[in-house]
VOROVEX-865790 format. One record per residue (C-alpha): residue number from 1; residue in one letter; chain; x, y, z. Coordinates in pm, 1 decimal, m for minus. Each point is the difference from the previous one (the first is absolute). Last residue first. Layout:
% residues N
+-----+------+------+----------+----------+----------+
! pos ! code ! unit !        X !        Y !        Z !
+-----+------+------+----------+----------+----------+
! NUM !    A !    A !        X !        Y !        Z !
...
+-----+------+------+----------+----------+----------+
//
This chain:
% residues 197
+-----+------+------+----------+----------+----------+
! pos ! code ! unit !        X !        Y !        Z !
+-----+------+------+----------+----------+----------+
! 197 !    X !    A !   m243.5 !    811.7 !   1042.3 !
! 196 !    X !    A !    188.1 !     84.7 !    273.5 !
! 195 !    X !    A !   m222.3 !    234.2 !    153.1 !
! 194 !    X !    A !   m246.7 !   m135.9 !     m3.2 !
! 193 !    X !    A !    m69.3 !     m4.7 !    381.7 !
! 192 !    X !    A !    373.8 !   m151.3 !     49.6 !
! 191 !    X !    A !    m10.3 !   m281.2 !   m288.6 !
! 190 !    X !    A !     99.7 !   m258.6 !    228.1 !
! 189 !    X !    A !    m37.5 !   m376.2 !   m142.1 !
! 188 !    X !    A !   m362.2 !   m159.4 !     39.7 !
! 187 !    X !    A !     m6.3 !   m374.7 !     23.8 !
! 186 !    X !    A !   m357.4 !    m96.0 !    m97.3 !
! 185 !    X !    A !   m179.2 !   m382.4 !     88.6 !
! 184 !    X !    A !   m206.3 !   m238.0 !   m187.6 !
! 183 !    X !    A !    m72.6 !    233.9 !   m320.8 !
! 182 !    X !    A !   m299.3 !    101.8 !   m224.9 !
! 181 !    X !    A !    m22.9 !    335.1 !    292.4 !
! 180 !    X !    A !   m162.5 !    315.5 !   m176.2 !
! 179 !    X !    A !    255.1 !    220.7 !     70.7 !
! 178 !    X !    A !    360.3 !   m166.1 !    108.1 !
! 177 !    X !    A !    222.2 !    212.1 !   m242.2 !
! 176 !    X !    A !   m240.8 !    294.7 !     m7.9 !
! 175 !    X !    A !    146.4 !     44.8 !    400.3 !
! 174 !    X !    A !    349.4 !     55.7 !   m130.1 !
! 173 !    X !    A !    343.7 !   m195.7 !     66.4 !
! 172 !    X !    A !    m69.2 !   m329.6 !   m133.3 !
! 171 !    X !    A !    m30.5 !   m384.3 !     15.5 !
! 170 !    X !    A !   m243.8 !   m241.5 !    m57.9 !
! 169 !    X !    A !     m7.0 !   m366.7 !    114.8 !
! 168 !    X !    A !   m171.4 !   m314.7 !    m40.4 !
! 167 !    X !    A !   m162.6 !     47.5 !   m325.7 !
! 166 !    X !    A !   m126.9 !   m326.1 !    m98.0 !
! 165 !    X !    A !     56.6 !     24.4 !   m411.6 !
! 164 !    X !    A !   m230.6 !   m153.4 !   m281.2 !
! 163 !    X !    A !     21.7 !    226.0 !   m221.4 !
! 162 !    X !    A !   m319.4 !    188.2 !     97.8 !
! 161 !    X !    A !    169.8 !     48.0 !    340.5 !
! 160 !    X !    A !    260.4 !    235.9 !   m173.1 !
! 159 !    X !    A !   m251.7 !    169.9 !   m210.5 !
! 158 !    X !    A !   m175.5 !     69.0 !    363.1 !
! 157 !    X !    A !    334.0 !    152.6 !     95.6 !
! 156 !    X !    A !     78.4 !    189.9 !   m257.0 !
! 155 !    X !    A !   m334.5 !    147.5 !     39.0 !
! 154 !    X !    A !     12.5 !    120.8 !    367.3 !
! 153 !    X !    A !    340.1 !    130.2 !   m112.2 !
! 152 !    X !    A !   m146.3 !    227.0 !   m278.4 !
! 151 !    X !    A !   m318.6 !    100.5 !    246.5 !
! 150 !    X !    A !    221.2 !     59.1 !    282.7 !
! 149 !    X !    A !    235.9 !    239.7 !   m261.8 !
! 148 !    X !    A !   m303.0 !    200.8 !   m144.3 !
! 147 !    X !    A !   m240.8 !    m96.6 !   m299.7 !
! 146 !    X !    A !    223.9 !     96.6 !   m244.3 !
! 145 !    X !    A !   m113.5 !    148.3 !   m314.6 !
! 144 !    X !    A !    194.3 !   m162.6 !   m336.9 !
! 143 !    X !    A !    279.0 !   m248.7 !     14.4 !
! 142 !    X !    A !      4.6 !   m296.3 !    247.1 !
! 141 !    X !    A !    151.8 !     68.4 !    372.0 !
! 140 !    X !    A !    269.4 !   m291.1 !     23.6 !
! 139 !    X !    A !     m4.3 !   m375.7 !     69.7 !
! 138 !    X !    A !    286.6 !   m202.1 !    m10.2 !
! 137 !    X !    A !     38.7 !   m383.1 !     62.3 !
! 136 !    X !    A !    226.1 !   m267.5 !     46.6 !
! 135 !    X !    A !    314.6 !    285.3 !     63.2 !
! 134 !    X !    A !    261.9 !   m184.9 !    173.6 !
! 133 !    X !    A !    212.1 !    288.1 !    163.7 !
! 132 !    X !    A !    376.2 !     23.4 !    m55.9 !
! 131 !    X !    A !     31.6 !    406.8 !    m33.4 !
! 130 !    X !    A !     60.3 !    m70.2 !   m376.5 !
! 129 !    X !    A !   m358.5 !   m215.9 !     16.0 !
! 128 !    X !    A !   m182.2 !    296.4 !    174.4 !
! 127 !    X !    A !    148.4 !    309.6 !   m247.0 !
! 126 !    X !    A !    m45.1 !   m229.3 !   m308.5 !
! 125 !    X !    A !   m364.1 !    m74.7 !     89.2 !
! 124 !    X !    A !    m52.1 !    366.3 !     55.0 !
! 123 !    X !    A !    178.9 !    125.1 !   m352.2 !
! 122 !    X !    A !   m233.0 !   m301.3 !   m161.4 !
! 121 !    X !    A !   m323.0 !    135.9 !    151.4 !
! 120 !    X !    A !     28.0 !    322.5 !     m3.3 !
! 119 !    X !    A !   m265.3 !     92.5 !   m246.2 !
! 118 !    X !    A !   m193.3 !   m139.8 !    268.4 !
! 117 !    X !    A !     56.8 !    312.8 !    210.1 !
! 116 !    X !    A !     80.5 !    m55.7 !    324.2 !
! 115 !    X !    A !   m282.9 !    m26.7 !    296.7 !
! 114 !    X !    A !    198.0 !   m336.9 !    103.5 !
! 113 !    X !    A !   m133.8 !   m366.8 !     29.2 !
! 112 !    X !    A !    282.6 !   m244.7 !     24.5 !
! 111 !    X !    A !     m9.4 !   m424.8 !     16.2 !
! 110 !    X !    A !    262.7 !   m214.2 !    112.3 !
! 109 !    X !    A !   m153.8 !   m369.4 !     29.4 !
! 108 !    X !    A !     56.4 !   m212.1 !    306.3 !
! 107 !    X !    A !    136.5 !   m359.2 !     m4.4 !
! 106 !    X !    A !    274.8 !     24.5 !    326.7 !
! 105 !    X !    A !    276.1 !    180.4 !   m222.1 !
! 104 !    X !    A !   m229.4 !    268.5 !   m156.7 !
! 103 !    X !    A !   m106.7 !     90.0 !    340.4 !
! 102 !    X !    A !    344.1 !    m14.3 !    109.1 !
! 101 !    X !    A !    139.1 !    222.1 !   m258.5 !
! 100 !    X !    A !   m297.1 !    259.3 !     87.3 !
!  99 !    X !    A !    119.6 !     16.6 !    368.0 !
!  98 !    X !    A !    325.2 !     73.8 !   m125.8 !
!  97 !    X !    A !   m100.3 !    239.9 !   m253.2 !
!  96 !    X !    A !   m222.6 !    157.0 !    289.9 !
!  95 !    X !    A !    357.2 !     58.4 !    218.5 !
!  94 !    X !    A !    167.5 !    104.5 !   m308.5 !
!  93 !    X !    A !   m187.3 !    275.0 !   m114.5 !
!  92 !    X !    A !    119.4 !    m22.1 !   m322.4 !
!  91 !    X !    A !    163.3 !    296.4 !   m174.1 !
!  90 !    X !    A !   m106.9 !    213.0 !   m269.6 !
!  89 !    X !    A !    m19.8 !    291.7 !    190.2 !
!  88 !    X !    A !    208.5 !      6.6 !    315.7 !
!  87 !    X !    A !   m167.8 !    218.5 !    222.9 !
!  86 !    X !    A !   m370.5 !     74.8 !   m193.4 !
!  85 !    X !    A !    m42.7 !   m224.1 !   m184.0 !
!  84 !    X !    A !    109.2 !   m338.8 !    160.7 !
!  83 !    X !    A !   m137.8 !   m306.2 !   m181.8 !
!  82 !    X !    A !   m260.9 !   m261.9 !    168.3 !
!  81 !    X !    A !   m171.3 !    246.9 !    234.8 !
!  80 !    X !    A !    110.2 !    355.6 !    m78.3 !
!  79 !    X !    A !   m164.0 !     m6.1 !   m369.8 !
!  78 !    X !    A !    m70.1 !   m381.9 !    m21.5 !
!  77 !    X !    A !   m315.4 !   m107.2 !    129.1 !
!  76 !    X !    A !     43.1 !   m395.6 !     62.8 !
!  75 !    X !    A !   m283.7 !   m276.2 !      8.0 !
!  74 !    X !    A !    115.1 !   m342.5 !    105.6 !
!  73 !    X !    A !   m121.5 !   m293.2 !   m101.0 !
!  72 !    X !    A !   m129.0 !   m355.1 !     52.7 !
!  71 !    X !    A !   m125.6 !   m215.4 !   m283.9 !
!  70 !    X !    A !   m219.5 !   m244.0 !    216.0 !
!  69 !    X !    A !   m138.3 !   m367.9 !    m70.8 !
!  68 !    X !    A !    275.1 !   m142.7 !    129.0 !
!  67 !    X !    A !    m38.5 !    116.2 !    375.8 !
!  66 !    X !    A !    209.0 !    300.5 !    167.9 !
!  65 !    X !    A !     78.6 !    m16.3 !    337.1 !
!  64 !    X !    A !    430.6 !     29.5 !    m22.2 !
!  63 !    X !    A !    m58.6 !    283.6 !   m199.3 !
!  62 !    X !    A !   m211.5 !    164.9 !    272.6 !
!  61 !    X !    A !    214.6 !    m50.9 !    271.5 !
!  60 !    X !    A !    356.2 !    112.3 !    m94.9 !
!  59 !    X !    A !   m224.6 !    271.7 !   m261.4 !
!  58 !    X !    A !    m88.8 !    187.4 !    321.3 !
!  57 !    X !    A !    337.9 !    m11.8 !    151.9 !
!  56 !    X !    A !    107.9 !    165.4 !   m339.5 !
!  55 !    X !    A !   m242.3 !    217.4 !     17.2 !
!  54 !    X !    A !     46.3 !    102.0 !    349.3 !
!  53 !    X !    A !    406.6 !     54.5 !    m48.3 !
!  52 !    X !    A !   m102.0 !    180.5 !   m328.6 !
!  51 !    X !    A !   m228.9 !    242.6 !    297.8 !
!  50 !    X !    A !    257.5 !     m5.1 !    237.2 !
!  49 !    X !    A !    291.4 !    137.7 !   m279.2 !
!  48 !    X !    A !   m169.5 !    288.3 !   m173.3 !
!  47 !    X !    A !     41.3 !    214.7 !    343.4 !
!  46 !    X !    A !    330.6 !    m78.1 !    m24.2 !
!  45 !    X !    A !     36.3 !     55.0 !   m403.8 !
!  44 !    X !    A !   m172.7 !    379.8 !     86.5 !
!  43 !    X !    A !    253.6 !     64.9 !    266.6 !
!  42 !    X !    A !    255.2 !    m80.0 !   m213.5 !
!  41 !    X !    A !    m90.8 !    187.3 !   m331.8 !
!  40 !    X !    A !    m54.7 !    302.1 !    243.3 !
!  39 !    X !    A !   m307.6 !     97.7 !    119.5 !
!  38 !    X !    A !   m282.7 !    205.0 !   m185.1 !
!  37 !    X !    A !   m186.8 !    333.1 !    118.3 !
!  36 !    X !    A !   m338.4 !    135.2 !     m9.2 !
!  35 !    X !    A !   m133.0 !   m133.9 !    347.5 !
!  34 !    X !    A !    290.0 !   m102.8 !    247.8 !
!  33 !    X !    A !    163.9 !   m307.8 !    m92.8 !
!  32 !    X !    A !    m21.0 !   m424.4 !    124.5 !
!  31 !    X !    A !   m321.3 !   m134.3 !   m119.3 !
!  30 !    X !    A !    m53.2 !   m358.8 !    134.7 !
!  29 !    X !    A !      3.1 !   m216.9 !   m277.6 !
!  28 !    X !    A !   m335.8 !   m164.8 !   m132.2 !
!  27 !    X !    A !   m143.0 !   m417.6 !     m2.6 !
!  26 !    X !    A !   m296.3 !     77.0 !   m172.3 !
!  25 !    X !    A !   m336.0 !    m88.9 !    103.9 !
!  24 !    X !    A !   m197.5 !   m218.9 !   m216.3 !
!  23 !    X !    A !   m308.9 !    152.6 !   m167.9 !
!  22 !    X !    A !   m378.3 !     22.3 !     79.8 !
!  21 !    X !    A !   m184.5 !    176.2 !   m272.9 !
!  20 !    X !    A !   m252.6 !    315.4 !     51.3 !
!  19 !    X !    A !   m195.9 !    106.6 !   m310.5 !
!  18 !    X !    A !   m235.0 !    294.3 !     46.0 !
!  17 !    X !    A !    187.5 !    298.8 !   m128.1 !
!  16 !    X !    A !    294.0 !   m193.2 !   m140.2 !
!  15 !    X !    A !    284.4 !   m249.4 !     69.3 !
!  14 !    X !    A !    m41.1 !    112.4 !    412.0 !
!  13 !    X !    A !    246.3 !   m261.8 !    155.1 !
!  12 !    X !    A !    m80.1 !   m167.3 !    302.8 !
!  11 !    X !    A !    229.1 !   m172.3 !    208.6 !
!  10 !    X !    A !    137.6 !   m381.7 !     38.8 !
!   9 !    X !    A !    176.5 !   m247.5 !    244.1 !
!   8 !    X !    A !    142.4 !   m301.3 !     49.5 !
!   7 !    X !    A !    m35.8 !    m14.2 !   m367.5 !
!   6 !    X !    A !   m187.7 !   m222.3 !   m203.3 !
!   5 !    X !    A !     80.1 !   m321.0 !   m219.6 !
!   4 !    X !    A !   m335.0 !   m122.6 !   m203.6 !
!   3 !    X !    A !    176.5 !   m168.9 !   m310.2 !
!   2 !    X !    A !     33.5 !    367.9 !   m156.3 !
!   1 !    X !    A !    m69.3 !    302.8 !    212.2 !
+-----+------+------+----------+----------+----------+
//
């Protein structure tokens, strides 16, 4: 964690067969459907709604502790987390963009680290500006072999830091969005065991 800022608290992480890291502890929505199904668009924006209330809260106090010396920023998956894909597609998940817009609004940077193709690069940035967020910084899964979706984020994240940037919060809806820590605290959004993906 950059200038030495921890977490209340943290868990292990496996990263490989003998390699155990400490990470934050997401912030994560209380599941709300039976096993293999999806709620409605409704349901799914309520259960969205306490953990962007959280982050918000979170970002309240955090901004307003910052020192000169940092770059703060918050890291946002997009697919179901920052855009809706799978209700509304296209659309901004307006609780987050909210959340996001005061971020940006109190000194913090925008930054996005999503599994999607780089080649997409321009058609994502379009998609997240059009939908009204600030976009200081994307990261996507590079061409070639993938190493996995934990590993891609994991990386984004560390390329993140490597610019200079305190990375106060990170938001998703999957458990490879928060694997491998490189974060202060994790909001996790509902992705009802995968299935909403």
């Amino acid at each position: 964690m950059a200038h030495g800022r921890k977490s209340a608290l943290v868990v292990g992480v496996v990263l490989c067969a003998v390699a155990v890291a400490p990470v934050p502890a997401a912030v994560a929505a209380t599941p709300a459907t039976t096993a293999g199904s999806l709620p409605s668009e409704s349901r799914w924006l309520d259960d969205v709604a306490p953990v962007a209330s959280s982050l918000r809260s979170y970002l309240e106090q955090r901004l307003g502790d910052t020192d000169a010396a940092e770059r703060p920023a918050v890291v946002l998956d997009i697919d179901n987390t920052s855009l809706a894909t799978h209700y509304d597609k296209g659309q901004p998940i307006e609780a987050v963009l909210e959340a996001t817009r005061y971020a940006h609004d109190h000194g913090a940077a925008v930054l996005f680290a999503s599994y999607r193709s780089a080649s997409s690069q321009d058609s994502t940035t379009e998609q997240l500006t059009s939908a009204g967020y600030t976009v200081d910084g994307l990261c996507l899964k590079p061409h070639g072999d993938s190493p996995g979706k934990a590993a891609v984020k994991l990386g984004c994240r560390k390329t993140f830091e490597s610019q200079g940037y305190t990375l106060v919060a990170n938001v998703g809806n999957r458990s490879t969005d928060f694997e491998g820590g490189h974060y202060e605290k994790g909001f996790k959004l509902p992705d009802y065991d995968g299935g909403l993906s």
